[in-house]
Structure formats: C-alpha cells, structure tokens
C-alpha positions as CSV (number, residue, x, y, z in Angstrom):
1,X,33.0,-60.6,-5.9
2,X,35.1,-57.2,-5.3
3,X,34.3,-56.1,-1.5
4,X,32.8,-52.4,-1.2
5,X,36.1,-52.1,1.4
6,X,38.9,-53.4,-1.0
7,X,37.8,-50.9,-3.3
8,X,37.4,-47.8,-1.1
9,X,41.3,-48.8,0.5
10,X,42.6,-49.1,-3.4
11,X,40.9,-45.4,-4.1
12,X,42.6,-43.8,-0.6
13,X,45.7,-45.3,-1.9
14,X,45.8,-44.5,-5.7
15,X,43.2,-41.3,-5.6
16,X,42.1,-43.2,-8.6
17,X,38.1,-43.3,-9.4
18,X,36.1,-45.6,-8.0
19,X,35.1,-47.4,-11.3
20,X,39.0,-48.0,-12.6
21,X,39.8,-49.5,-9.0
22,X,37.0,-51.9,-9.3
23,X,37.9,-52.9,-12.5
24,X,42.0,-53.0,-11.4
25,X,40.9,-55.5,-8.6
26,X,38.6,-57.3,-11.1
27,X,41.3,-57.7,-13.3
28,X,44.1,-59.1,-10.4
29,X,41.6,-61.1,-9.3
30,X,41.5,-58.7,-5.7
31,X,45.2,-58.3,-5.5
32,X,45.9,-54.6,-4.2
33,X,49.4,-54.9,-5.3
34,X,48.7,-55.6,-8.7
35,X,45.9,-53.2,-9.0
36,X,48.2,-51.0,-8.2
37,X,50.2,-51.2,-10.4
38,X,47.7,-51.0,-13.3
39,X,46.6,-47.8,-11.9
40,X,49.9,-46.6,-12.2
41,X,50.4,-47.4,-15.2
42,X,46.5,-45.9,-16.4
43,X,47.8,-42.9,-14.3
44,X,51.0,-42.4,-16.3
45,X,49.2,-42.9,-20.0
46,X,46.2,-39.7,-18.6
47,X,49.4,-38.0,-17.3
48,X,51.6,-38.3,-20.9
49,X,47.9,-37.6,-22.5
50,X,47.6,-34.4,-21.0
51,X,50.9,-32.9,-20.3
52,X,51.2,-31.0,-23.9
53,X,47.4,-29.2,-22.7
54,X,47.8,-25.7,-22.2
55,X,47.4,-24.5,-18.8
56,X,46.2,-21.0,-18.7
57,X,44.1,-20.8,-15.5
58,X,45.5,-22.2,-11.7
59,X,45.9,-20.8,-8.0
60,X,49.0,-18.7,-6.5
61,X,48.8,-20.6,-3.4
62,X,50.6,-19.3,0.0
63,X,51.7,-20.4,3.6
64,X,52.8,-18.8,6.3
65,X,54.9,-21.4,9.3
66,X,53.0,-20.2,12.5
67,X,56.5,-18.7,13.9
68,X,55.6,-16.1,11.0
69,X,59.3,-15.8,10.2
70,X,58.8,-18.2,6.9
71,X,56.2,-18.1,4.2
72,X,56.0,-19.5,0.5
73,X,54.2,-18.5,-3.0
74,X,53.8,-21.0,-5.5
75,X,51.8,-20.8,-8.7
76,X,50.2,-23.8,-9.9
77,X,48.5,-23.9,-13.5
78,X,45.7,-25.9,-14.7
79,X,43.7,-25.7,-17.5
80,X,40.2,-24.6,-16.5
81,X,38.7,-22.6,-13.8
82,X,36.0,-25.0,-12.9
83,X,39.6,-27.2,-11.9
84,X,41.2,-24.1,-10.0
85,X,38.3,-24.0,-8.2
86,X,38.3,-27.6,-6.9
87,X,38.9,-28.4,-3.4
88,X,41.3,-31.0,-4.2
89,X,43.3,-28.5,-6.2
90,X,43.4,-25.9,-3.9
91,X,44.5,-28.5,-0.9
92,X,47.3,-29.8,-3.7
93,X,48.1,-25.7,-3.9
94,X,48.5,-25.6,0.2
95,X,50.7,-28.2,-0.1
96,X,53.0,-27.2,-2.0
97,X,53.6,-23.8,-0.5
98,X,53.7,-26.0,2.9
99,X,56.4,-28.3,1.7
100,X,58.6,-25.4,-0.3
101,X,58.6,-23.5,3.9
102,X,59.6,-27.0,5.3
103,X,62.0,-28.1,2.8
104,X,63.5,-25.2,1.5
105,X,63.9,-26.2,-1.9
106,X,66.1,-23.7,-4.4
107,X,64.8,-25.1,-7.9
108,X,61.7,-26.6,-9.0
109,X,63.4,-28.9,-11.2
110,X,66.6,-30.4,-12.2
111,X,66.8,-28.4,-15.3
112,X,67.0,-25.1,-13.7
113,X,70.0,-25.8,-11.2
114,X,72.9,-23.5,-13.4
115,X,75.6,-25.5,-15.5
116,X,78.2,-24.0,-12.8
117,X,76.3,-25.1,-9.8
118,X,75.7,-28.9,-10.9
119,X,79.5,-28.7,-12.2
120,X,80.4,-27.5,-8.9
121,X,78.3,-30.0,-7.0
122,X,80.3,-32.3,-9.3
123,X,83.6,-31.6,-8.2
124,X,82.7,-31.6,-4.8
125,X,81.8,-35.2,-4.5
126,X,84.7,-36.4,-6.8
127,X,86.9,-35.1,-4.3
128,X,85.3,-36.8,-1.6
129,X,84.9,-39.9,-3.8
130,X,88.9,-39.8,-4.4
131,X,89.7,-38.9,-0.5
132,X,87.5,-42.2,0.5
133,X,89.3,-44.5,-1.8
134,X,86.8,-45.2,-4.0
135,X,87.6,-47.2,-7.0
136,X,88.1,-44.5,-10.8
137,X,85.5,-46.9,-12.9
138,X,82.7,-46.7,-9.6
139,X,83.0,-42.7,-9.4
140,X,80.4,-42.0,-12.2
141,X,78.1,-44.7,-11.1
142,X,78.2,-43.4,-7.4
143,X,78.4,-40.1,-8.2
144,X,75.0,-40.3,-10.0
145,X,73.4,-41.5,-6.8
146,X,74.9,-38.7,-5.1
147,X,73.4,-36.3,-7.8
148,X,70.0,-38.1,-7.4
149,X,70.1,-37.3,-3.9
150,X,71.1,-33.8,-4.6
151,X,67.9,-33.2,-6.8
152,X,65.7,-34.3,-3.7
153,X,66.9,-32.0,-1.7
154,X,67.3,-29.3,-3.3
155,X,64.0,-29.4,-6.5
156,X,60.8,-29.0,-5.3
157,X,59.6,-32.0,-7.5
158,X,61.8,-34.3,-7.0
159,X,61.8,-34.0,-2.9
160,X,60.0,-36.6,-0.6
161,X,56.2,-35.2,0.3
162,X,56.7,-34.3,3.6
163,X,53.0,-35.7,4.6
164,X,53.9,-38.8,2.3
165,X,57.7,-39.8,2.5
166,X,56.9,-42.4,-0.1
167,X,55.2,-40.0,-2.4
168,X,58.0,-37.6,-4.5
169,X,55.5,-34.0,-5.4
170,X,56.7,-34.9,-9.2
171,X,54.0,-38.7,-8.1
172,X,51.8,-36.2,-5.9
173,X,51.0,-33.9,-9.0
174,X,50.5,-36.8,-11.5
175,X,48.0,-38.2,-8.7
176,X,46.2,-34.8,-8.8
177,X,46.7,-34.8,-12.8
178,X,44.4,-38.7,-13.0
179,X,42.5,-37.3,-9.9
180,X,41.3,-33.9,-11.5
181,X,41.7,-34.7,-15.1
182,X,43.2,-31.7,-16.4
183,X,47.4,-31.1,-16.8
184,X,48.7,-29.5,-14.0
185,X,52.4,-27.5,-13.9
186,X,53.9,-26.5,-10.8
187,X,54.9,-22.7,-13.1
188,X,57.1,-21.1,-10.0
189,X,57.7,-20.6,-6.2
190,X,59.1,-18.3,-3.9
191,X,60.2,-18.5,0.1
192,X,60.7,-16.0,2.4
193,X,62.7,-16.5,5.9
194,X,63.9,-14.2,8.3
C-alpha cells in the first residue's frame, strides 16, 4: 500500500497528476527515484504528443525588478483560453518575465544566436584552448562543453530556473506542458534596463 504522503511528495516533485504518481509508485514498488523517472519519461511522450498543436491563444506576461530600472515582456502561447486563463499558466508567465530581468538572456534559443556570433564565440575559446595547452584532438570535445555553457547563459531555455537551479525553463515548460495539458511555446521576450 502507496502512502497518501509518498504520493503528494512525488506530485510537488513531478507536478504530475495525482492518479499517474500513484500508479509510478505502484509500479517501482514505492521507489520515488524510479517513479520518477517513469514520469519523465510519460512527461516527454504528452510533451512530443503535443508540440506540433497550434498555439493561438497565451499571456504577454511582464515584470518589473522593484529598483524599477529593469522590466521584461515575454509572450507565451497556448492553445486555449480556458489554459491562458489558468493560474498555473499565468504564475509559469511571471516566471519567465522574472527570470529574463535576473538572467539577462539575449536569445530564446540556440537557433537564433547569428552564424557570426556562435562563429565568433568559436574562435574565442579555441584561442584560449590553444593558449592553455590543451591537446588539438580534445579542442572540439571541450569546446562543445564550453558552447553548452554558452547556451545557458545566454538562451532563455536553456538557463538554470533561477527558483529551481536543477530545473532548465526548456524542463519547467514541459512540466507546465504534462501539468496543463495543452503545448505551450515560449513565442518572444524583451528586457529593458537603464
């Protein structure tokens, strides 16, 4: 027997419903670890499910740092406006605009960074790679990891949550994509400093 507790700590964790986190524990025989894991996986197939939906309603979300010398936009799409309504989806929305003024991201993803930019970004660290020593046959490998490292700071979906350093916001809008049950897209943001 599945305690009432082991399943209300797996849905805090996952986000996922109460039913599939009874079922994940059933199934691991009360491992939380492993039920995890299923739920991720569950997650990922109702994520790839709905990602070719088309999203024609959503929220432009805003924040303004309490200084009031920065302030984000960001538009979120969903599909319906029962969804864009939710409270859930409006607190994912605030999030978003809260982590774009506290990390200062320049793309949303990977993709948009310019050819020149990533080539430059490129050069940079082969130089530094070449200065240090490092071996010719290691440069690509170590230079991916110092792309990586340049998506998460600079793409808003690849950073780190900044309320969830475990959490990247790509994870935290799948979560809201099992959660809410609709596709969500992160469409575009803005930030203004002075």
């Amino acid at each position: 027997m599945i305690s009432s507790e082991i399943i209300k700590q797996l849905r805090e964790e996952t986000g996922a419903a109460v039913l599939n986190c009874k079922k994940a524990l059933e199934q691991t025989k009360g491992d939380v670890n492993k039920a995890i894991e299923i739920l991720r996986k569950e997650g990922q197939k109702i994520v790839d499910k709905k990602s070719s939906r088309a999203t024609r309603e959503g929220l432009i979300g805003s924040y303004v740092h309490g200084n009031g010398k920065t302030a984000a936009l960001v538009e979120v799409n969903c599909e319906t406006d029962f969804v864009a309504r939710n409270e859930e989806f409006k607190n994912l929305v605030h999030n978003l605009a809260m982590q774009i003024v506290a990390a200062n991201p320049k793309y949303l993803n990977p993709e948009e960074i310019p050819a020149e930019v990533l080539e430059k970004e490129k050069e940079i660290y082969r130089e530094q790679l070449l200065k240090e020593g490092k071996p010719e046959k290691m440069l690509d490998k170590i230079m991916e990891g110092k792309l990586q490292k340049y998506y998460q700071e600079t793409c808003l979906m690849k950073q780190l949550f900044i309320k969830d350093d475990k959490l990247t916001i790509e994870n935290l809008v799948k979560q809201a994509i099992t959660k809410l049950g609709e596709n969500i897209q992160v469409k575009k943001f803005v930030r203004f400093s002075l």
